[in-house]
N, C-alpha and C positions, 0 to 999 in steps of 0.2 A: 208477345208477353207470355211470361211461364203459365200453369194453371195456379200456381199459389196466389201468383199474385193476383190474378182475377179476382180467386177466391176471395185475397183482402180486400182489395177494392168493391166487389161488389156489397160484402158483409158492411164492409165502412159506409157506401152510399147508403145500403138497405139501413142501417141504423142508424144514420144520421138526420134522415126523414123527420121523424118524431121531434128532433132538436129543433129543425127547421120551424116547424109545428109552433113550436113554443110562444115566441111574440106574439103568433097572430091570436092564439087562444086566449093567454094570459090577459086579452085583450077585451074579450070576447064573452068570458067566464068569469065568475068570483071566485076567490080561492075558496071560498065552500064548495062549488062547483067543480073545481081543482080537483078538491080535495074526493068527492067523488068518483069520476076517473082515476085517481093515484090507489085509491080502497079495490075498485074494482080487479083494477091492474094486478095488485097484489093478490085477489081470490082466485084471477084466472092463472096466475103463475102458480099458485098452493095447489089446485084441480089439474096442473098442467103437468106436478107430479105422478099422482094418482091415475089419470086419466091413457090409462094403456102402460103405464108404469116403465114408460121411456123403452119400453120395446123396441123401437127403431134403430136403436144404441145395436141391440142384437141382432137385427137383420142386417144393419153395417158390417158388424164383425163376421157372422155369419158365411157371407160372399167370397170370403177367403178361403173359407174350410173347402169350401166344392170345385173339383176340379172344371165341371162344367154348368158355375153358376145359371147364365141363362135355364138350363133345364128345370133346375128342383129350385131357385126362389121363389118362385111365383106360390108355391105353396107354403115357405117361411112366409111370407109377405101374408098371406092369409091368416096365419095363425099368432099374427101380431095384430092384425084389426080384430080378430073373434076376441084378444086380450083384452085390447082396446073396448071392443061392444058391451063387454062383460063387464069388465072394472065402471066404465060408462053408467051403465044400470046400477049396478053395485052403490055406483056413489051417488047417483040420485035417488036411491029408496031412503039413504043414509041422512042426505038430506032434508026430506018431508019428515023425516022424524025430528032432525033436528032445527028445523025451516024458522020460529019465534027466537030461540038464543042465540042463532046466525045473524036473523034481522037486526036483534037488537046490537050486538056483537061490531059488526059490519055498518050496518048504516045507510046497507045499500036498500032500494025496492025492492018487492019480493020477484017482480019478471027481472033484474038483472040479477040476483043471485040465482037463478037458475041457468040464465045467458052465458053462466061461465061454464058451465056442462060444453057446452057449445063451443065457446073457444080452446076449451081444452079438444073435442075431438078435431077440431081443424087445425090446429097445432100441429095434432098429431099426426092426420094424414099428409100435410105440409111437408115434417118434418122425413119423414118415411121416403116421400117424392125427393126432395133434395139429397137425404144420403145415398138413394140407390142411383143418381147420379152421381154425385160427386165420387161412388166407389169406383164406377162407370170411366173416369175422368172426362166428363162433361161439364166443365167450369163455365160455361158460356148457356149454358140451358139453364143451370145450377143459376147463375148472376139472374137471367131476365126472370125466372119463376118469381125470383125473392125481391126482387125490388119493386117487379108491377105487383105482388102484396101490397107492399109497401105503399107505393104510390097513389093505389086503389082505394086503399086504407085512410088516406091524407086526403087524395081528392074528395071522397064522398065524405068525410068528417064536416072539412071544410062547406062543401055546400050545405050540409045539415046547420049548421053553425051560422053560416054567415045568413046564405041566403033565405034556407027555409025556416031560421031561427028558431030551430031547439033548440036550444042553448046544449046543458052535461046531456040531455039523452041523444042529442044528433053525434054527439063524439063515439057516445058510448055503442052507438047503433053502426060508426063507420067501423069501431075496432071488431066488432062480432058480428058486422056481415064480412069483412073482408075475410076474416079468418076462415068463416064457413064457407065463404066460397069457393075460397081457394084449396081448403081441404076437399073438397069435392072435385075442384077442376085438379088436382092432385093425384084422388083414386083412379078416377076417369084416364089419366095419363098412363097411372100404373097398370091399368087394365090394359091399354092400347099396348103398352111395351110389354105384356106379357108376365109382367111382376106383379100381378097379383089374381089368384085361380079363385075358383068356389071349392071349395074344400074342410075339411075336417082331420086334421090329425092331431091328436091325444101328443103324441110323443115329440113335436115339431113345441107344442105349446110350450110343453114344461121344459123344453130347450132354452128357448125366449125365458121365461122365468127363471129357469135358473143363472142367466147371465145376468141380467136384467134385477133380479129383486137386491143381491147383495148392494149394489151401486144407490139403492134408494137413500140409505144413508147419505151420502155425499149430495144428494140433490137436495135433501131436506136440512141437511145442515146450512147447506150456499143459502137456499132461502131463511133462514132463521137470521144469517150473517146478513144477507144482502137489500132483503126486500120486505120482512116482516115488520120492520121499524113503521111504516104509514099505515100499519093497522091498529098495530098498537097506538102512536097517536090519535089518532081519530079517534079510538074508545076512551082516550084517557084524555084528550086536549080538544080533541073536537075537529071537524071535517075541514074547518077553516084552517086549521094549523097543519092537519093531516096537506090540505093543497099549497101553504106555503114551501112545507118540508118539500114536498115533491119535486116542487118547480127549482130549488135547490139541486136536489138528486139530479136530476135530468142535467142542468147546465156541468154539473162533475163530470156525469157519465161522460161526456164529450171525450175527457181526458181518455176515460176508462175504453172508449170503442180504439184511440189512437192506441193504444199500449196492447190494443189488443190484435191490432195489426199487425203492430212492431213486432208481437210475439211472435206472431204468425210466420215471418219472415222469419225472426231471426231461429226457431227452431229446427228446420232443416240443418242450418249453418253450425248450431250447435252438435247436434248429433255427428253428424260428419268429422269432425273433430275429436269429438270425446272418443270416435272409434279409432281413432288412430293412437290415442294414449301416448301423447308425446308430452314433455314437461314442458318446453319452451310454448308449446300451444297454449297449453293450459296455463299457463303463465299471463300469457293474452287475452283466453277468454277472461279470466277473474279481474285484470285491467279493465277492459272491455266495461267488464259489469258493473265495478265502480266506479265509474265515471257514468255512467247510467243511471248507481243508485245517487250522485250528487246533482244529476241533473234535476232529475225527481225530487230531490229537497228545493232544489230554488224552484222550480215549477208552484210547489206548495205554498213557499214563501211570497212569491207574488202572488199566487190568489189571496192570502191574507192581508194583502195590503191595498191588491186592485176588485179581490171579488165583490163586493158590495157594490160599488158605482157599475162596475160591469152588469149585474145583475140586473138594476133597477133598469138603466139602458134598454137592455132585453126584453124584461118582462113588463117594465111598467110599475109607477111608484105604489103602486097598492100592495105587489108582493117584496117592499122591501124588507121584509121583519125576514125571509127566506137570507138577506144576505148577512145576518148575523151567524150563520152557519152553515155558509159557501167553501171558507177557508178548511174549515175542518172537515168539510165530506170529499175535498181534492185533495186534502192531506189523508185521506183513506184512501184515496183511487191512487196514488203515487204510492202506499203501501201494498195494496193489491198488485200495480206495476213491477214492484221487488218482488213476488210474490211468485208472481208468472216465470220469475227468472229462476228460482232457487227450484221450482217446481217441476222444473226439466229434470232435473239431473233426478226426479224419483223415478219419473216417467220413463227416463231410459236406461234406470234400472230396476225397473216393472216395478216397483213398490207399491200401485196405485191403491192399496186398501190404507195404507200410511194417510196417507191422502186422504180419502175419506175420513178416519179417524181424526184429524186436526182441524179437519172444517165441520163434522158435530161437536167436536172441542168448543171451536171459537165461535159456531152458531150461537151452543148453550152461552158463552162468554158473556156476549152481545144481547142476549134476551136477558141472566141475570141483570147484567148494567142497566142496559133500557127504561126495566121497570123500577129502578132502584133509581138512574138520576132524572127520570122524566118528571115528575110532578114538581120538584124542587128550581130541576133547572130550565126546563121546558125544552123547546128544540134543539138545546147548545147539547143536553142531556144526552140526547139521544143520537147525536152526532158524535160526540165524545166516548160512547159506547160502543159504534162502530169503530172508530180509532182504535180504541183498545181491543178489540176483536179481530180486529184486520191486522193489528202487533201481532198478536199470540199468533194466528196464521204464519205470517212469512218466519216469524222467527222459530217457533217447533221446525216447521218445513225444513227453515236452513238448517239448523241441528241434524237433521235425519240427514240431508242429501249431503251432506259433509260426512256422516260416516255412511253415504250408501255408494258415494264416488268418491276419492281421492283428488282432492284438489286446493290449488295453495291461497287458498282464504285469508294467510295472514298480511297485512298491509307490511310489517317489515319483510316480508320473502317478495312482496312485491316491487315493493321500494328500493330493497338492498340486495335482491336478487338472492 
């Protein structure tokens, strides 16, 4: 098997864990309980920005620049944890200052809003360990780190849960020791291979920083698009709703890890191609794609019709109020799906701050919408906000990469040749 595909398969098993998860908790928990965990989830992906400020991003690209990586990472690699350390601190003084308007805010305990400090630096040494493989082409070191997370993750959840019955704290205890742990057993690695020294350099840092801060846009927009919707809930509908929405999200996502494979794959395939610059190719690929983007409409169309009974199935008739807005959070994840396709063509012609720009676009989109159709329409609201935000995305995108590549977009050139 090539190393991509590892790569997708492993990223598909590692994130399909959590799905699996689902029945038994929804089981297990109340959707206030839910809706707990879904809150959390969301502050440790906000911190997960902040939290070494995606450095690892720069140590990946980094490896390229040096003709004899081995030698001089190990001291990049240092000077992305000191970022890490730093930012770390920084955000927890920021914190205690702000500790009562978060509480109330959030909804979380005050020891789990701090816990997410915590899952942000295991993230981030996680994340660090996996790139300097994967740069490495070790797909198969790369697969087992990330799914015994995973698995680590679920198994101790589960015991918390079932057997030792904490109910939301044993989840929330399996998500932020796995992470910490394995951020540890992570450094620990990078130590052993050499990738990461005891060091100080000034000039390595502001390297890291300046690859690294411009991108922060783009992370903070995704999140504004993707993941801020269950906080907003929760302050404005309540923890109960906040965990029906969730358990919703989660069964789409499905869609969303598949498409995310698919991309995976068909990227290489794509590039290849577009460098040859032939018409009749290209002719093929925009085929290709449109029969891909009508697959994705009926995908959509059946979950409007099957996601509800599928859902209760699943989870259990308590969180059926979640499948009044099943159909429209897979009719996002099939928009995102078009999304990943049009998004090539910027990528392979380097436009990537484009990129960035259209997803704080359609963040800001998604948060005006949110707080405008939430209280009126309630979760349909806020699903319907992502739809329209996840539109503005793929369609700006397609506009740009139609004039950043030359290709025959139109259905009669397709049709009629």
């Amino acid at each position: 098997m090539s190393g991509s595909g590892i790569y997708a398969i492993s990223t598909l098993i590692n994130s399909s864990i959590p799905f699996l998860l689902l029945p038994i908790l929804t089981r297990h928990l109340t959707p206030e309980e839910y809706g707990v965990v879904a809150v959390f989830q969301v502050w440790c992906s906000l911190l997960g920005v902040f939290c070494g400020l995606n450095t690892y991003g720069a140590a990946t690209r980094k490896y390229y620049d040096y003709d004899e990586p081995e030698r001089y990472m190990g001291d990049y690699v240092a000077a992305c944890v000191a970022i890490m350390i730093i930012s770390s601190i920084i955000l927890t003084v920021i914190m205690l200052q702000l500790v009562d308007p978060l509480l109330k805010i959030l909804g979380l305990p005050r020891e789990w809003l701090f816990a997410g400090i915590l899952v942000g630096i295991g993230n981030f040494l996680v994340q660090l360990r996996l790139r300097q493989w994967q740069v490495r082409k070790e797909p198969m070191k790369y697969g087992q780190f990330q799914i015994s997370q995973s698995a680590f993750n679920a198994g101790l959840s589960l015991l918390l849960v079932l057997t030792v019955s904490l109910g939301v704290d044993g989840r929330l205890v399996g998500i932020t020791s796995s992470m910490l742990l394995f951020g540890v057993l992570g450094a620990i690695l990078l130590w052993r291979d050499k990738l990461l020294t005891l060091s100080w350099k000034p000039e390595l840092i502001k390297d890291a920083l300046t690859f690294s801060v411009p991108l922060l846009p783009h992370f903070i927009g995704g999140f504004l698009l993707l993941t801020v919707d269950r906080a907003v809930i929760s302050s404005i509908l309540g923890l109960e709703a906040a965990g029906h929405y969730m358990v919703a999200a989660q069964l789409a996502l499905a869609l969303n890890l598949l498409l995310q494979s698919i991309h995976k794959a068909y990227v290489p395939w794509l590039f290849e191609r577009l460098k040859q610059d032939n018409c009749e190719e290209k002719k093929h690929i925009i085929k290709i794609s449109y029969l891909y983007f009508l697959g994705l409409v009926i995908i959509a169309l059946f979950a409007f019709i099957f996601g509800k009974p599928a859902l209760i199935f699943i989870a259990g008739v308590e969180y059926a109020p979640a499948g009044d807005v099943i159909g429209w959070l897979v009719l996002a994840q099939t928009i995102l799906g078009m999304y990943f396709v049009v998004s090539s063509y910027l990528i392979y012609a380097k436009k990537t701050q484009q990129i960035s720009k259209i997803t704080i676009l359609s963040g800001a989109i998604n948060i005006v919408l949110l707080l405008t159709l939430l209280e009126p329409y309630g979760l349909a609201g806020a699903a319907w906000a992502m739809c329209v935000g996840t539109t503005v995305q793929f369609l700006a995108t397609w506009f740009l990469a139609s004039r950043a590549i030359a290709m025959p977009w139109s259905l009669k050139r397709i049709i009629f040749g």
